[in-house]
N, C-alpha and C positions, 0 to 999 in steps of 0.2 A: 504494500500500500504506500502511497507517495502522500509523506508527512506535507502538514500544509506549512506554505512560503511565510505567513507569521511566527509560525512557530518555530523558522529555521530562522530566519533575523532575529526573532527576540533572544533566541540561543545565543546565537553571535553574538550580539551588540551584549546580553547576560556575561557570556563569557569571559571576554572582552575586559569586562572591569572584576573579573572574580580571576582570573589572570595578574593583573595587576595590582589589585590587592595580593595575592600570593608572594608576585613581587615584591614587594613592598615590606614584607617583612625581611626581604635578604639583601636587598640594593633598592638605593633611590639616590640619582644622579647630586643631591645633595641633603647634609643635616638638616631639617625641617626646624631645631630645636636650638640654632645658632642665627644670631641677629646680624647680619650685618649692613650696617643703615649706609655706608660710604656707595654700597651698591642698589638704594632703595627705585623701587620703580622703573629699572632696567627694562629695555623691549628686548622680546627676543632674541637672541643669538647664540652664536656655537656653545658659550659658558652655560647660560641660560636658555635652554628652547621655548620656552614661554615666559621668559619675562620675571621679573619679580617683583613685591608686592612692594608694600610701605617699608616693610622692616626690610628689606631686603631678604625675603625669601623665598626661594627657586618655587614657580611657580607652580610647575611640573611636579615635583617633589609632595607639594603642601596637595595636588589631587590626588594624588599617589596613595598618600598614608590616610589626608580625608575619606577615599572610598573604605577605606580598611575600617573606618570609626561607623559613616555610614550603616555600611551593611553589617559589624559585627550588630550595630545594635537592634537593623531589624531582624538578624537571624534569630537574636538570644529574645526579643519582644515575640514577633512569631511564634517561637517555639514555648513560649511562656504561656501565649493564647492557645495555642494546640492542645498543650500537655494538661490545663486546664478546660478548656471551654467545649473540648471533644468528650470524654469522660462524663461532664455536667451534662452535652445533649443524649448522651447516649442512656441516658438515667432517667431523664425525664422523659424520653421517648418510651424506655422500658415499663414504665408508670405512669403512662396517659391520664389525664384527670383526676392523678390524685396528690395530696396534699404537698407531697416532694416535688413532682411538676410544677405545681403552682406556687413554691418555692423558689426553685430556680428560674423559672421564668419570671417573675418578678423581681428577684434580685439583678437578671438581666439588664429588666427594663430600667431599674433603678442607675446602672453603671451607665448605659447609655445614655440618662440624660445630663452626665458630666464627661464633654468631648477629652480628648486628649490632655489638650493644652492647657482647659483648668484642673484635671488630676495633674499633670506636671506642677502647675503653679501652686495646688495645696500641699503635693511633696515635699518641692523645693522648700514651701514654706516653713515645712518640719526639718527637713533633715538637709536642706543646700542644695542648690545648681551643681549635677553633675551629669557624666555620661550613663550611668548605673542608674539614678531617677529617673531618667527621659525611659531606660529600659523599661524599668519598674508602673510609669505611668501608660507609654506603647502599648505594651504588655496587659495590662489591666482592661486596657480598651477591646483587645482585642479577645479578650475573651466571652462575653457574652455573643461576637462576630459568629463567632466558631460553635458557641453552644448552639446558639438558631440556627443556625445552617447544617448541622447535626442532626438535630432535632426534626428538622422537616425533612429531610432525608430519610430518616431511620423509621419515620412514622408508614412514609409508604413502604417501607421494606416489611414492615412489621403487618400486614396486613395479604402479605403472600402464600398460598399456601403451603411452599417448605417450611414459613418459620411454624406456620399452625401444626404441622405434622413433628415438627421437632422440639416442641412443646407437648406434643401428646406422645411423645416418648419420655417425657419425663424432665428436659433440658431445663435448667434455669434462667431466667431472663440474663443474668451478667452473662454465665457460657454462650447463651444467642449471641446476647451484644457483641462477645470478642470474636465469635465463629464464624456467625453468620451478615451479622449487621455490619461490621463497621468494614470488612471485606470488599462488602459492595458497594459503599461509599466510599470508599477512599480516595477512587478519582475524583471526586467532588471536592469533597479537603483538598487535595494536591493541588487543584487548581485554584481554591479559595485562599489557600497559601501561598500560592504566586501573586493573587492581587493582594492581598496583604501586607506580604515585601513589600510592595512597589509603594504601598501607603504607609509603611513606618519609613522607608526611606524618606518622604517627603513629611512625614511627622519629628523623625531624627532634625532635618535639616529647618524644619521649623523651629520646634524647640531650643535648635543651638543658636538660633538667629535672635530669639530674644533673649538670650543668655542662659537659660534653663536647661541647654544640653551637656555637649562635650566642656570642659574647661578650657583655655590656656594652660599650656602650651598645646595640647592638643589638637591638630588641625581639625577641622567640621566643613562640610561644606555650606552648613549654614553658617558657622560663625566667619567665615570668610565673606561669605553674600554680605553681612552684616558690615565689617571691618571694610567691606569697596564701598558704603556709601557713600560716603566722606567723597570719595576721586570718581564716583559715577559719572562728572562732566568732565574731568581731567584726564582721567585714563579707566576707560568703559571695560578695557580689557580684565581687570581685576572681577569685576562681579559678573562678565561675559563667561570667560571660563567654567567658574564652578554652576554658576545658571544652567550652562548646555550639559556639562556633565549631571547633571540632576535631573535634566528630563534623558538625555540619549540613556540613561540608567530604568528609568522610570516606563518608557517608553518601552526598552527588552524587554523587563519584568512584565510590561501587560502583555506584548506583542507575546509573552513565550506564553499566559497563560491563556491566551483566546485557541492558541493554536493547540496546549493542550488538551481544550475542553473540546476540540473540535476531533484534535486524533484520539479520544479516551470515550469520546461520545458513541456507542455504536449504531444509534440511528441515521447520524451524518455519515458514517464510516457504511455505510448499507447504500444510503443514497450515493457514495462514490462508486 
């Protein structure tokens, strides 16, 4: 079957920066964590292939190690929502209508009506702006994400009749949930997971932008958006950079998960 052409660019252009992050832990053309101001605002050139910023730091370098902050933080947000809100829907589906459903489901509803950015800002308020809050508030958001989407998943599975026959064998609803249920959705998650990345990615770079994220010295790509305000009419190149790198990032992540949902779908995969 020939995978679809979104799903091979957003591959690419994913890879791409999970590459380079890879990098980045073993070389980056310079120290991100040395100021040197004699060289501030530099255009490109052989020293510098992009340029350097106010402090004088390799432009190249600071996207290099920013993707690495970026994305550790939405893999470990993600994965926080997964490991949480998959679990919670697969519970409440197993227990339609009764008091544990209508538990979780409303403590859901509850998380959702506090976006991101104000869990970020009542963290911060407790414990300080850092890379680990932004995880901690991401992370939180997304897990009621993941319970609903679980949940309405697992209700039509649950209404099949292998699970009724594997219920009259005796099975218990957790043994369905792990056997049977969560088996059959899992393309679902995988692909609710890909959009997910692509929104802590752009949650990370928020949050650093108002200061709530990554700290100093730590590169962010938000906190660099932020630090090019100041030269936005003097030299656009400083907030042009990380801008494009935060959507061409954000852009793979959808483009691989439309393409996912589209090779994991077997109804489209029939109509091919």
């Amino acid at each position: 079957m020939r995978l679809p052409v979104q799903l091979i660019t957003g591959t690419i252009l994913t890879g791409f920066f999970v590459v380079t992050v890879a990098l980045s832990f073993f070389w980056t053309p310079h120290d991100v964590t040395i100021l040197t101001i004699a060289d501030k605002l530099q255009t490109p050139s052989g020293k510098y292939w992009l340029g350097t910023d106010h402090f004088g730091r390799d432009m190249f370098s600071m996207l290099m190690v920013g993707a690495r902050t970026s994305i550790a933080v939405a893999i470990v947000a993600v994965g926080i929502g997964m490991g949480v809100g998959v679990p919670l829907g697969l519970m409440a589906a197993a227990n339609r209508g009764s008091l544990l459903d209508e538990v979780i489901m409303r403590g859901n509803d509850l998380v959702f009506a506090f976006p991101s950015l104000v869990i970020a800002i009542l963290i911060t308020a407790v414990f300080g702006p850092s890379a680990l809050n932004a995880i901690l508030a991401i992370g939180i958001f997304n897990i009621p994400v993941f319970a609903r989407v679980t949940r309405g998943a697992a209700l039509s599975i649950w209404t099949l009749d292998y699970i009724l026959a594997a219920r009259t064998c005796g099975k218990r609803a957790l043994r369905i949930s792990v056997e049977h249920i969560l088996p059959n959705i899992a393309n679902l998650l995988i692909v609710q997971g890909t959009i997910q990345f692509s929104l802590g990615i752009l949650a990370e770079a928020g949050l650093s932008y108002v200061g709530l994220g990554a700290q100093p010295p730590t590169p962010s790509w938000g906190r660099m958006l932020a630090d090019a305000q100041t030269y936005i009419y003097s030299d656009a190149r400083l907030a042009f950079l990380p801008g494009i790198a935060i959507v061409l990032m954000v852009l793979g992540l959808n483009l691989m998960g439309d393409g996912l949902r589209d090779f994991l779908d077997p109804r489209i995969r029939r109509e091919r």
